[in-house]
C-alpha positions in Angstrom: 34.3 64.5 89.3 31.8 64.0 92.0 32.2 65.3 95.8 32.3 62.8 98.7 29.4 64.4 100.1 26.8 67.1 100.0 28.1 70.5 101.3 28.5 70.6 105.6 27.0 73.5 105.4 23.7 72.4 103.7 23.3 69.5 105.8 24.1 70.6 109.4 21.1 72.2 110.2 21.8 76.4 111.2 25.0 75.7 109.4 24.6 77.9 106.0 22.6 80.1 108.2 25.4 80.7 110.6 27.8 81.5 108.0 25.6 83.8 105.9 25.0 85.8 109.1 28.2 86.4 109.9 29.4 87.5 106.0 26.0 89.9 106.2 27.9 91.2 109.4 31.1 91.5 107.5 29.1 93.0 104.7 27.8 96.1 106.3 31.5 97.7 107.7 31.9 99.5 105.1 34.9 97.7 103.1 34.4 97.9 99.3 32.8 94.8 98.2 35.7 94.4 95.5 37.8 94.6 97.9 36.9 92.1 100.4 36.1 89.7 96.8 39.6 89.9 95.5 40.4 88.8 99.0 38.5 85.8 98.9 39.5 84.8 95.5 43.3 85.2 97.0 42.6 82.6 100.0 40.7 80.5 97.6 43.1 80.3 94.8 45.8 79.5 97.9 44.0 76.6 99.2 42.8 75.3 95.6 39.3 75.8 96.2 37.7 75.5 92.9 34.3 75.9 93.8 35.4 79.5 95.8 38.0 80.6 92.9 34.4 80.2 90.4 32.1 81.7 92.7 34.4 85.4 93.5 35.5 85.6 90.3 32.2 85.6 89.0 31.5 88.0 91.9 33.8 90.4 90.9 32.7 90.3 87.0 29.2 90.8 88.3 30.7 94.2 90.1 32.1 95.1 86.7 35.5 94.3 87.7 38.3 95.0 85.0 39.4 91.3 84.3 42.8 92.2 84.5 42.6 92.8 88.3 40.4 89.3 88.0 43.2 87.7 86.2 46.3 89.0 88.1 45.3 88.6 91.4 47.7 85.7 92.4 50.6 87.7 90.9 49.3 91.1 93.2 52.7 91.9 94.0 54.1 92.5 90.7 50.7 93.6 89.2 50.4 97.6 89.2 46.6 97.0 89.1 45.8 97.1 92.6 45.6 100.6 95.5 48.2 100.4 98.3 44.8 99.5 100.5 43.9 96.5 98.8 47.7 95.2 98.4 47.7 95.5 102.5 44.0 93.4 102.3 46.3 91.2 99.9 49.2 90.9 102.0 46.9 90.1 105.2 44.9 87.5 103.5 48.3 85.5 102.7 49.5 85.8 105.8 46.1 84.8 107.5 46.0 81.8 105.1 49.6 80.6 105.3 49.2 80.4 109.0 51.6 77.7 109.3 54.6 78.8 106.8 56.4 80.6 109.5 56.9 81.4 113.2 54.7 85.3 113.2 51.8 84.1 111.2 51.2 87.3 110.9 54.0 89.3 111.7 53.6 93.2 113.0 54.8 95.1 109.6 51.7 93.7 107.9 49.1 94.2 110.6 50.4 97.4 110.9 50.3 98.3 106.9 47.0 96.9 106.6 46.1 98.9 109.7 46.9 102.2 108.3 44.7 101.7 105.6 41.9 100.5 107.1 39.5 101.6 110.6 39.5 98.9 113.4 36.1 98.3 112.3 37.2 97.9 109.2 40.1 95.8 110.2 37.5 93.3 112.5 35.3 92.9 109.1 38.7 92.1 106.8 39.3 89.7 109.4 36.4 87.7 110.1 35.8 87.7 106.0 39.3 86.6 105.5 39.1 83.9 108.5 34.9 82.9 106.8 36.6 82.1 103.6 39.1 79.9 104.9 36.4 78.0 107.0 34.4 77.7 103.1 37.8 76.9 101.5 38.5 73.9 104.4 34.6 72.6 103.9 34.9 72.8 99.8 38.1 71.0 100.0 37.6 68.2 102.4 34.4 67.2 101.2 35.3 67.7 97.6 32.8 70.1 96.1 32.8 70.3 92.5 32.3 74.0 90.8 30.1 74.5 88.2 27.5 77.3 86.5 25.4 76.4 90.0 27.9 78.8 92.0 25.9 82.0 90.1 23.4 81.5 92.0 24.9 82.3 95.3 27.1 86.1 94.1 
């Protein structure tokens, strides 16, 4: 396996930068860290980024996460690991990744159920880290990044 290039985001000078900046941003809302992780390993494992699935998995183990919740993630819905908050952080991430597998990409009853559990500060961090992970899931896949013990270095 080799990629077709080296990462966008390294070459494109203010790139990485760019993107760092904006998860710092998402960072400091106040979401719990596991949360917004098991998040990105649900966009990741959607769009088959191997090199995303390696990195928040590791993530999570570094935030002593039970491996079950690690393990289960793709199944969330019939998993009894996970709060009613992070299953609405679930259900927004899906619907925010699949943005082309029906007519309401996002339809109002999961807004609203993530709403609930979350402030709109809260909501705008979910969001953004949701919509950053999908932009690192698209660069991975297109340019073919290959995952490896190197994706420590970066949880």
């Amino acid at each position: 396996m080799s990629s077709r290039m080296k990462s966008p985001a390294l070459t494109l000078p203010g790139a990485m930068e760019a993107l760092q900046a904006l998860s710092k941003a998402v960072a400091q809302a106040g979401l719990p860290r596991q949360t917004l992780e098991i998040c990105n390993l649900r966009a990741s494992q959607i769009n088959g980024c191997s090199v995303c699935v390696d990195m928040h998995c590791r993530a999570l183990q570094k935030l002593d996460e039970k491996s079950e919740r690690i393990f289960s993630v793709s199944a969330w819905r019939e998993a009894p690991y996970y709060s009613d908050a992070e299953r609405a952080a679930l259900a927004l991430t899906e619907a925010m990744t699949r943005l082309s597998d029906r007519a309401d990409p996002v339809p109002d009853d999961v807004w609203a159920e993530a709403a609930r559990h979350f402030s709109e500060q809260e909501m705008a961090s979910l969001v953004l880290s949701i919509s950053t992970i999908n932009v690192w899931n698209r660069l991975n896949a297109a340019t073919k990044q290959v995952s490896g013990a190197w994706t420590s270095q970066y949880v």
